[in-house]
C-alpha positions as CSV (number, residue, x, y, z in Angstrom):
1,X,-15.3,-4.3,-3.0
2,X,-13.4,-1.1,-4.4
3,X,-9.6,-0.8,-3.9
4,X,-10.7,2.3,-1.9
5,X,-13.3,0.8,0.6
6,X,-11.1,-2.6,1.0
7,X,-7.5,-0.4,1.5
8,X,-9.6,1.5,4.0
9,X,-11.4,-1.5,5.7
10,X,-7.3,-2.5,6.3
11,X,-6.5,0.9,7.6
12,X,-9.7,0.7,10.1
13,X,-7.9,-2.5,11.5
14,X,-3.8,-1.1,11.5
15,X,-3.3,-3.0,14.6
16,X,-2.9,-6.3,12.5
17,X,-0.5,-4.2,10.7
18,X,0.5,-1.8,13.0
19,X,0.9,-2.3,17.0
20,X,-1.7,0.0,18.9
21,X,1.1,1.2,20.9
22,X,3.3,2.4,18.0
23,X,3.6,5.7,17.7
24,X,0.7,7.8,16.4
25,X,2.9,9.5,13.9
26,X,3.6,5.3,12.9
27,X,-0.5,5.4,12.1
28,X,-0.2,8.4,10.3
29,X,2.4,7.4,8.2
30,X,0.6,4.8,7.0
31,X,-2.6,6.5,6.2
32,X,-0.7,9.0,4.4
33,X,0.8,6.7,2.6
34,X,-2.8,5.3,1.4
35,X,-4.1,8.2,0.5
36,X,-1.2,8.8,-1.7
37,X,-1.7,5.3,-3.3
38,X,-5.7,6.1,-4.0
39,X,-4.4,9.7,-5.4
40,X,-1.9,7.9,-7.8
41,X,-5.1,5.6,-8.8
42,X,-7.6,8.4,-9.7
43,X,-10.6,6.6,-10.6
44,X,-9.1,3.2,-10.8
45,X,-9.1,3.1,-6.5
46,X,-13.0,2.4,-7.4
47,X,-12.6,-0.4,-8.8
48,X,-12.6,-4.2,-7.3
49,X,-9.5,-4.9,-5.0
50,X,-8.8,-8.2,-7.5
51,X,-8.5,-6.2,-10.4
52,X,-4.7,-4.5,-8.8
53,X,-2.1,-6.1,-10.7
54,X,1.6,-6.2,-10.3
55,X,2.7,-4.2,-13.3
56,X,0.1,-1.4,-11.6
57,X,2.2,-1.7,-8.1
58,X,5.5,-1.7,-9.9
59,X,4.3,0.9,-12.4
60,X,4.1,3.1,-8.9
61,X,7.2,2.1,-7.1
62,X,8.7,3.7,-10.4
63,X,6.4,6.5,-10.3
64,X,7.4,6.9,-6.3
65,X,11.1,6.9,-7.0
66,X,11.0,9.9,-9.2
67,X,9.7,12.1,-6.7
68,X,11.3,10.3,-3.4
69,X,14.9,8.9,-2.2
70,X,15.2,5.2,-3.1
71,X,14.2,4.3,0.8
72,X,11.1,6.5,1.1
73,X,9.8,4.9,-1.9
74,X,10.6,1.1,-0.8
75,X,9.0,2.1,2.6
76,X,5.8,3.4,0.9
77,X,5.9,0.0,-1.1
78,X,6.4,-1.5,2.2
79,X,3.2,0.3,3.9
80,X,1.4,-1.3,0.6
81,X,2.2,-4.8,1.1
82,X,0.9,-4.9,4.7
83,X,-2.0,-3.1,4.1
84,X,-3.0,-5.4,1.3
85,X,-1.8,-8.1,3.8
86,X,-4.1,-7.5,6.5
87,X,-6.8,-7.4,3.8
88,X,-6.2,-10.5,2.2
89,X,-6.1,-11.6,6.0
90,X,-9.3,-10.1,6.1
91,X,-10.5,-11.8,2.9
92,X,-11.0,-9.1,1.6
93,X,-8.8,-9.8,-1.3
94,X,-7.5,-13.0,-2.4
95,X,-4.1,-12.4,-3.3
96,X,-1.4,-9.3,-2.5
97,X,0.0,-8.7,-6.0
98,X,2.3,-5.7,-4.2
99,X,4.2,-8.8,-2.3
100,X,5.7,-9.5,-5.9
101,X,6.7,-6.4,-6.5
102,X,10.8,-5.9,-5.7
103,X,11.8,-2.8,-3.5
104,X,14.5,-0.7,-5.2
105,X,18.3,-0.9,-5.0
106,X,20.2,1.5,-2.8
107,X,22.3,3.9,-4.3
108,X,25.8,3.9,-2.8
């Protein structure tokens, strides 16, 4: 399965991510943060889950923290991993490279 269909398959199912009684703006958050991951892909979101690699997630945490504050980035890197989590819970991916992937330092 695509990276698209198998991110949105663990989107479908955010309560093993997300509690049903968070906050709908919680939901949102998270899909908005998808569909900015798919964006970043362009036409690699159609290809098989399996192929995601860890230089790909850490080549967009980088990518993230030119445009955002250090913490917006890690907590889009955050809604990464437990999307991919929930699909490798799902089987619908074997492994969640993004779990390797380090958040950011803090300035300060």
């Amino acid at each position: 399965m695509d990276i698209a269909g198998v991110l949105h398959q663990a989107q479908i199912r955010l309560g093993l991510i997300v509690p049903l009684e968070a906050e709908p703006r919680t939901h949102e958050r998270y899909q908005a943060s998808m569909k900015r991951f798919m964006t970043y892909l362009g036409d690699r979101a159609d290809e098989d889950l399996n192929t995601l690699t860890v230089n790909q997630v850490l080549k967009y945490r980088d990518n993230l923290a030119k445009q955002l504050s250090p913490s917006s980035a890690n907590l889009e890197l955050k809604v990464l991993r437990a999307c991919l989590y929930a699909a490798q819970k799902q089987d619908l991916v074997e492994k969640n490279v993004a779990a390797k992937v380090d958040t950011l330092k803090q300035r300060g």
